[in-house]
C-alpha beads as a LAMMPS data file, in Angstrom:
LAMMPS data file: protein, C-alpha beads

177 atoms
176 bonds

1 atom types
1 bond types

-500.0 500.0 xlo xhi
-500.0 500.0 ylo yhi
-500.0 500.0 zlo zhi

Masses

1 110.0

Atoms # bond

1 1 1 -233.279 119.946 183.365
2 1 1 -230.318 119.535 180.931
3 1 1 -230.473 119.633 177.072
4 1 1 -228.499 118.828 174.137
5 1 1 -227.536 121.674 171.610
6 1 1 -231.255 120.809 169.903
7 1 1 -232.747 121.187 173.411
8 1 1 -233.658 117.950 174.027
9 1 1 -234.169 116.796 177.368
10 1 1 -231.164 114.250 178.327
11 1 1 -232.674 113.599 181.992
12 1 1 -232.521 110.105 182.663
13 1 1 -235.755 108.571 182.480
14 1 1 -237.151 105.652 184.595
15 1 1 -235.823 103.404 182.716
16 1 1 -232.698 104.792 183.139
17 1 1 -231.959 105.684 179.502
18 1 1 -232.063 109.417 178.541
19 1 1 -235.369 110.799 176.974
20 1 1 -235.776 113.333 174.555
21 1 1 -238.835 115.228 174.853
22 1 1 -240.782 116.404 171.923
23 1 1 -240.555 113.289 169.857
24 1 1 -243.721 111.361 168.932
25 1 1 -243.305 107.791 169.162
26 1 1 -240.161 107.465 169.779
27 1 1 -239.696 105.910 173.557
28 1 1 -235.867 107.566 173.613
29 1 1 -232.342 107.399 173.540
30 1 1 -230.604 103.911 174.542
31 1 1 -227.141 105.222 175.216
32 1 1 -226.172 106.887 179.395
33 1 1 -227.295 110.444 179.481
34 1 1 -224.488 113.086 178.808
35 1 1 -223.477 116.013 181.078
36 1 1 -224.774 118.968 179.531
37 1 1 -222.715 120.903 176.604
38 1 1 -220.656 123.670 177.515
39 1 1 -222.832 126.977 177.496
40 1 1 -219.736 129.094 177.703
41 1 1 -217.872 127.680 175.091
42 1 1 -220.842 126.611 172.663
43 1 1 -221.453 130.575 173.053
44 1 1 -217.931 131.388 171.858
45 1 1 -218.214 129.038 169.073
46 1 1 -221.493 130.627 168.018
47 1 1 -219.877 134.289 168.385
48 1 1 -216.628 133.179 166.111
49 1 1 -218.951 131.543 163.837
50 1 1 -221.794 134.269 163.430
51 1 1 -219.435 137.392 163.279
52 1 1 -217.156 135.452 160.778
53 1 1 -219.726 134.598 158.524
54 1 1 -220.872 138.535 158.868
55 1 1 -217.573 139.667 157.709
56 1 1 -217.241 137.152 155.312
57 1 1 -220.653 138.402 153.889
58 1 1 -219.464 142.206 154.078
59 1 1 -216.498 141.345 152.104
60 1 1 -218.410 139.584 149.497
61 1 1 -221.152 142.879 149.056
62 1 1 -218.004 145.257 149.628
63 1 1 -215.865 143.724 146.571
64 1 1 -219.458 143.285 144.642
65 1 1 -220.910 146.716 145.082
66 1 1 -219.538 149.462 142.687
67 1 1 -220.102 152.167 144.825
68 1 1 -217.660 151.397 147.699
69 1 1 -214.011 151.288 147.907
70 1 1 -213.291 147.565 148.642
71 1 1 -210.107 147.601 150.095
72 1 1 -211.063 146.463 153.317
73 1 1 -212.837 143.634 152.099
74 1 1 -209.877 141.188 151.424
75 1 1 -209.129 142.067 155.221
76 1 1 -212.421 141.769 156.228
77 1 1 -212.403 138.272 154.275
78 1 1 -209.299 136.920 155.712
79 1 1 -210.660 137.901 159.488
80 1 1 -214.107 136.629 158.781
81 1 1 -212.377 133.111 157.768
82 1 1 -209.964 132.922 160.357
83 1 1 -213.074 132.956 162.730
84 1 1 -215.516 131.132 161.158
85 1 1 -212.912 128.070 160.936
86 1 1 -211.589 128.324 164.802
87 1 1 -215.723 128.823 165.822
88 1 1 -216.207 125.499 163.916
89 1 1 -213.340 123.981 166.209
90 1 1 -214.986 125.319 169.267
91 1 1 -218.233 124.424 168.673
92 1 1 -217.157 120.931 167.964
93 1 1 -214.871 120.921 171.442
94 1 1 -217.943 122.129 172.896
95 1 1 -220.093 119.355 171.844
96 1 1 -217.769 116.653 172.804
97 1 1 -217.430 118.167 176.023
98 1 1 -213.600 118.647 176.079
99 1 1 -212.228 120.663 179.253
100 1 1 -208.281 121.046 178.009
101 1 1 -205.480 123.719 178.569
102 1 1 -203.944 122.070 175.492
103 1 1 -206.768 122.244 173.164
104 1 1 -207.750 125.973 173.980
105 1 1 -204.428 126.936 173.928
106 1 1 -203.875 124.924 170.317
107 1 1 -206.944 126.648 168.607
108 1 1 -205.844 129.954 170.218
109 1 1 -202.557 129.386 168.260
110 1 1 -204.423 128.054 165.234
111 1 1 -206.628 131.418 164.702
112 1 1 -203.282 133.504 165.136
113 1 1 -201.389 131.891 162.504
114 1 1 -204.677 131.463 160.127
115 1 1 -205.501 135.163 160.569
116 1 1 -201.721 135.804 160.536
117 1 1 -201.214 134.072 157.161
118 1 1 -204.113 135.485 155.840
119 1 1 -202.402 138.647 156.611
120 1 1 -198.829 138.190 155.968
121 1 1 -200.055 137.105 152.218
122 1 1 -202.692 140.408 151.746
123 1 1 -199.379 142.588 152.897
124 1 1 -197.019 141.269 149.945
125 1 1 -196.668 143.502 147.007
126 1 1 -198.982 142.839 144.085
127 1 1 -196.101 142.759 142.061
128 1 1 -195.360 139.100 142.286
129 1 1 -194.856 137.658 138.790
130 1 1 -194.494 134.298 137.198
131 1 1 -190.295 134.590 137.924
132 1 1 -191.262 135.853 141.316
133 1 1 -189.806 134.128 144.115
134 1 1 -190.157 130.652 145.591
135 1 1 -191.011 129.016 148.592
136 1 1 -191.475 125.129 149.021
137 1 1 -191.749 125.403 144.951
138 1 1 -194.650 128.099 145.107
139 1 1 -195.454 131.280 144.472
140 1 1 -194.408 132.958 148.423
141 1 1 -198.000 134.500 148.697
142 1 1 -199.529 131.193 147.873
143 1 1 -196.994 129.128 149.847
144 1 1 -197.491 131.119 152.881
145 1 1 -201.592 130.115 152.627
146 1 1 -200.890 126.629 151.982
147 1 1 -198.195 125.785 154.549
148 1 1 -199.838 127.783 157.229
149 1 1 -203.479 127.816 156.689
150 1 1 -204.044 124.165 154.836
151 1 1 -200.921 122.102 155.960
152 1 1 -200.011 123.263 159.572
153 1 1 -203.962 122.457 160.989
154 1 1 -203.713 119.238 159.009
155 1 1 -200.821 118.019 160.880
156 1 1 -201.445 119.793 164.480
157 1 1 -205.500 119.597 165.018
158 1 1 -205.497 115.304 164.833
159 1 1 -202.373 114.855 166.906
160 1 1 -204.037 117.031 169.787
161 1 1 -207.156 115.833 169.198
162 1 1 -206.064 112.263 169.472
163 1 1 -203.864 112.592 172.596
164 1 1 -206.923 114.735 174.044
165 1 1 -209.023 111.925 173.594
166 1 1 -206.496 109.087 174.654
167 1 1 -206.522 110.589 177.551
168 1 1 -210.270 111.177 178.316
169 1 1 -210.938 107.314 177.692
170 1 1 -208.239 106.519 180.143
171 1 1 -210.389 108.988 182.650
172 1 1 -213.790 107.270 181.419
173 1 1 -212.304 103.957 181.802
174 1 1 -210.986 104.367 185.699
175 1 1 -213.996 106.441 186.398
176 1 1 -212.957 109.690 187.278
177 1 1 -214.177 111.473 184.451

Bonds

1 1 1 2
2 1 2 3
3 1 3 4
4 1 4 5
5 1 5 6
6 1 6 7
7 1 7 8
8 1 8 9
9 1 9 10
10 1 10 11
11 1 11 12
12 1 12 13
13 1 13 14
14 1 14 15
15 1 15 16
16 1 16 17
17 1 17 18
18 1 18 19
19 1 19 20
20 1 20 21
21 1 21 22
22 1 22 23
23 1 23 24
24 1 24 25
25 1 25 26
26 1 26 27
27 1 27 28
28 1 28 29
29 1 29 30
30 1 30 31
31 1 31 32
32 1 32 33
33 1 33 34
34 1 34 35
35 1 35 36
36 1 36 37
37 1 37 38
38 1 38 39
39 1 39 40
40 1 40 41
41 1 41 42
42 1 42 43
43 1 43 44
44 1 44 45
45 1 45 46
46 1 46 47
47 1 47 48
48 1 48 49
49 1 49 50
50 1 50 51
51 1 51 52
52 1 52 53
53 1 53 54
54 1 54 55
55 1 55 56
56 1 56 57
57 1 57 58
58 1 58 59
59 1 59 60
60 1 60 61
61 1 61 62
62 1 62 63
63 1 63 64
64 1 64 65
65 1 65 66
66 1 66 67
67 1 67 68
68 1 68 69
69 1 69 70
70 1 70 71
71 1 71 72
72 1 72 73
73 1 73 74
74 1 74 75
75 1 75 76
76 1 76 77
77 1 77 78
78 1 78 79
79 1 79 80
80 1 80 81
81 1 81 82
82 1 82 83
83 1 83 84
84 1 84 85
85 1 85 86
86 1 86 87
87 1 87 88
88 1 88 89
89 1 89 90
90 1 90 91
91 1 91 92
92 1 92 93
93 1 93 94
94 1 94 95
95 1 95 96
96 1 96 97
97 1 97 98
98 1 98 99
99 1 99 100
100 1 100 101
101 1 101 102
102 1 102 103
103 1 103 104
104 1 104 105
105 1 105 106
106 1 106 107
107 1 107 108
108 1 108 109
109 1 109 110
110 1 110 111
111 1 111 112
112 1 112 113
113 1 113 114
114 1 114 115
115 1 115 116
116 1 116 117
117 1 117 118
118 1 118 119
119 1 119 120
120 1 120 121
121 1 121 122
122 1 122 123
123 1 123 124
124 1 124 125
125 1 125 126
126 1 126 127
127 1 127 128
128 1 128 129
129 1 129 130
130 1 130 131
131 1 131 132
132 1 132 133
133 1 133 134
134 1 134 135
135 1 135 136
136 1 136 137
137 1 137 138
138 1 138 139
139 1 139 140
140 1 140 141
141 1 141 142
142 1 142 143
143 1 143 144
144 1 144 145
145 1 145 146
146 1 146 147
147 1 147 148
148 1 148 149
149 1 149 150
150 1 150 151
151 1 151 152
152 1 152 153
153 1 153 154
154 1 154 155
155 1 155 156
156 1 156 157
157 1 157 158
158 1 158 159
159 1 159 160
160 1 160 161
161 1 161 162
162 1 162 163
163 1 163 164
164 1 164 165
165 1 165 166
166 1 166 167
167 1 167 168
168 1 168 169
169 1 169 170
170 1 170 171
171 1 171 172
172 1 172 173
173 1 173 174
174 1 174 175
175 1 175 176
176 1 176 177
């Protein structure tokens, strides 16, 4: 029997609409039933998602605690983002059922340069000052952040995400989805 990520049965019932089991009073869902979500890649999403939030949590009680020698933490921090953000992005390709070499290969990319940039910036000498040097009109530490981890996503993430799905309604429409 196949289930949503809530585990709710989406078996077609006789009417021909999918059910979902477990709700009183409510006769079901009106829309076709969906092919299952990916296990595999719901799993990796999870995984990302969990273990980032973990080291985003030791970072946090690392850099809090006076006992222990934070330095890891900022590393731990920029890690634990990196995958928390690209475990959000597969857990949403996951749910929408999305099967692409582009896609997996663009949020492959995307956690490089985020954990990369996260990186690059923690490795620049502390020493920058207010007539340190520019980059796009910032600070470079800040400007390597913004370009990579805030702007490059912004402009990447909807253009593949729109031709991905452009081209899964031409499938759905010609039926060989």
């Amino acid at each position: 029997m196949d289930s949503d990520i809530a585990g709710r049965d989406l078996a077609p019932d006789h009417t021909g609409h999918s059910g979902h089991s477990g709700h009183s009073g409510h006769s079901g869902h009106t829309g076709p039933a969906l092919p299952p979500v990916s296990t595999a890649a719901t799993r990796l999403g999870l995984s990302l998602f969990v273990g980032g939030t973990a080291a985003i949590g030791a970072a946090y009680a690392g850099a809090l605690s006076g006992a222990v020698s934070a330095g890891w933490a900022p590393w731990a921090l920029a890690l634990g983002v990196s995958a928390n953000t690209v475990g959000l992005f597969v857990l949403g390709v996951a749910r929408q059922r999305v099967r692409s070499r582009v896609v997996t290969l663009t949020l492959s990319v995307i956690g490089i340069v985020l954990a990369g940039a996260f990186g690059a910036a923690l490795m620049l000498p502390a020493s920058e000052g207010a007539a340190g040097a520019l980059f796009g009109g910032l600070p470079v530490r800040l400007a390597i952040v913004f370009y990579s981890v805030g702007f490059a996503p912004l402009l990447v993430l909807p253009v593949v995400f729109g031709l991905t799905f452009e081209r899964r309604s031409a499938e759905e429409r010609e039926g060989t989805a």
